[in-house]
C-alpha positions as CSV (number, residue, x, y, z in Angstrom):
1,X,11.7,-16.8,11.5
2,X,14.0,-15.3,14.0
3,X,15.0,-11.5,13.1
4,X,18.4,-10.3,13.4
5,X,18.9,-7.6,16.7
6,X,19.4,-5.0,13.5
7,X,16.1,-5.8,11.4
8,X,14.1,-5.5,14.7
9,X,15.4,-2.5,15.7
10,X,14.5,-1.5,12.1
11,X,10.8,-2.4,12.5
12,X,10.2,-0.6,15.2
13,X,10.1,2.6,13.1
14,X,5.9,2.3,11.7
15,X,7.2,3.0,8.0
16,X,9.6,0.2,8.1
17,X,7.2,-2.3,10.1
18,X,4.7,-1.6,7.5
19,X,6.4,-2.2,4.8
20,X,7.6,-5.6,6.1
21,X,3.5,-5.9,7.0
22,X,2.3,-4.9,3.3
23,X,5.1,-7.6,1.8
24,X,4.1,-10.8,3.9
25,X,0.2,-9.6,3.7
26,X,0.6,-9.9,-0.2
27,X,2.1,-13.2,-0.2
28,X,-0.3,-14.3,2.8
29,X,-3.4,-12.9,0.6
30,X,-2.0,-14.6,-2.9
31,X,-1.4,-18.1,-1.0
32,X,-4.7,-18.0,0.2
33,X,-6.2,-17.0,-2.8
34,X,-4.0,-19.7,-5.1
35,X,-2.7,-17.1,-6.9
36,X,1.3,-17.9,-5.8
37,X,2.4,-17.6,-9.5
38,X,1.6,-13.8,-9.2
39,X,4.5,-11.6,-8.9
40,X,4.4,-8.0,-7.6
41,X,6.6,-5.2,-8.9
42,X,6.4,-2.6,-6.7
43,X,6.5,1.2,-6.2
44,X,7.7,3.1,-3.3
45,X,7.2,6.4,-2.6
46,X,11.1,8.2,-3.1
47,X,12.0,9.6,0.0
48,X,15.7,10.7,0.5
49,X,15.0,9.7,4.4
50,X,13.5,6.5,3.9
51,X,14.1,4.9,0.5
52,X,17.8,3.6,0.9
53,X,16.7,1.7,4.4
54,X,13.6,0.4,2.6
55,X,15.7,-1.0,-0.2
56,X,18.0,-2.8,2.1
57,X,15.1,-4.2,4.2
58,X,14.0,-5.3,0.8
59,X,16.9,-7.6,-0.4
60,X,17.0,-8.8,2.9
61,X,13.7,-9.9,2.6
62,X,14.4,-11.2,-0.7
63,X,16.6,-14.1,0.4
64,X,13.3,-15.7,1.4
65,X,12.8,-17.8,-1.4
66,X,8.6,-17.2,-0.8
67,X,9.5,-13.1,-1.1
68,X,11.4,-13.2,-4.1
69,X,9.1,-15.5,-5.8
70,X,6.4,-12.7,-5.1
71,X,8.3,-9.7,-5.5
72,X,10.9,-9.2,-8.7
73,X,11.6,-5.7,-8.2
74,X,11.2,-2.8,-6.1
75,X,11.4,1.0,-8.0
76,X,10.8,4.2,-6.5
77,X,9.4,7.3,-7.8
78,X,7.8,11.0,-6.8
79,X,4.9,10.9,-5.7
80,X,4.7,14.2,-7.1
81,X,5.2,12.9,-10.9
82,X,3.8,9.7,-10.4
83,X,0.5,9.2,-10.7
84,X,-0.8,5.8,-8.9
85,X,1.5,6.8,-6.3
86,X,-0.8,9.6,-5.7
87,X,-4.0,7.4,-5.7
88,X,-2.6,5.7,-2.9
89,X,-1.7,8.7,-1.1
90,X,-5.5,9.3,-1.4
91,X,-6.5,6.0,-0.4
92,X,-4.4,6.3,2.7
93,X,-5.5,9.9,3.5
94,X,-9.0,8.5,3.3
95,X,-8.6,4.8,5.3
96,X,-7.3,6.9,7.9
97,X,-10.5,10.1,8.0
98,X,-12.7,7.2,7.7
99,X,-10.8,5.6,11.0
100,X,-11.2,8.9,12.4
101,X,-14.5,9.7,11.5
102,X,-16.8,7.2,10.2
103,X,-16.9,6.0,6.4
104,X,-17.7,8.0,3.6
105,X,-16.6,11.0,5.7
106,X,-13.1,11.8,3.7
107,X,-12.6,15.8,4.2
108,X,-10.7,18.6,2.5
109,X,-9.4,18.3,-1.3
110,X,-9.2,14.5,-1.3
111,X,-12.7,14.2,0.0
112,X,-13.9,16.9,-2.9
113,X,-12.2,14.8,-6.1
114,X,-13.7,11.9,-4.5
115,X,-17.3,13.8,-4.5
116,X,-16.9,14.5,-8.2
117,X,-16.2,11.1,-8.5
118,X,-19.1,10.2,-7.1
119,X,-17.2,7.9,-4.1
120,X,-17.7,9.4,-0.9
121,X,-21.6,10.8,-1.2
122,X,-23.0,8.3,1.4
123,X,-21.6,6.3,4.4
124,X,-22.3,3.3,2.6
125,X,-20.1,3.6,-0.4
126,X,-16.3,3.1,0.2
127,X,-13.9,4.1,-2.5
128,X,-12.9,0.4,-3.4
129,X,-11.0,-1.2,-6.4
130,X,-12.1,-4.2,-7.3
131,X,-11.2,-5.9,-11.4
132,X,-12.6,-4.5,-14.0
133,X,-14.5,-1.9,-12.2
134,X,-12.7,1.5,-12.8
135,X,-11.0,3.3,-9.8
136,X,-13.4,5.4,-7.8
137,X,-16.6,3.1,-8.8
138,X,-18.3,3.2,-5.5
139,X,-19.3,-0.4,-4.5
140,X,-22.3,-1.1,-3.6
């Protein structure tokens, strides 16, 4: 698909390439899986800077018929207020320490829930989600 001069001047800025990225991984991921008759509502973080743009992008995106099959809304909240917005904050913070440093190596507060936790005690156990295993169940 050919993007307008506008979108790709849009994408060039990481937070809006990534979003773009995180949308067409879903539906890439859910094809491949044969799971297209999930649907995704998603949560954004609320950012006075960013949030109007990312909406746009969105119904943009949306006239895809294969993103608006996956993707019936987009909200956005405080990251502050809302709490699985601030499990991803510490998933992120984490993917990127253990970029840095090696896994299982998270640092400062994040690193310190996830010890009581019992998810970041060895280089071996990633802090992984997987269904019907609670959040912060190492696996192994």
């Amino acid at each position: 698909m050919q993007l307008d001069p506008v979108t790709k001047n849009l994408l060039k800025n990481p937070l809006y390439a990534g979003f773009d990225g995180l949308l067409n991984r879903i539906i890439q991921r859910s094809l491949q899986a044969n799971t297209s008759n999930n649907q995704f509502n998603l949560v954004y973080d609320l950012s006075e800077e960013y949030s109007v743009q990312c909406l746009k992008l969105f119904l943009k995106m949306r006239a895809r018929s294969a993103v608006k099959q996956f993707f019936p809304s987009l909200a956005f909240a405080d990251d502050q207020e809302f709490p699985p917005l601030q499990a991803a904050d510490m998933v992120a913070y984490c993917g990127r320490e253990e970029t840095e440093n090696g896994v299982g190596k998270c640092k400062g507060i994040i690193g310190k829930r996830l010890d009581l936790l019992g998810s970041s005690d060895s280089a071996s156990r990633p802090l992984i989600h997987r269904q019907g295993r609670p959040l912060g169940e190492a696996v192994t």
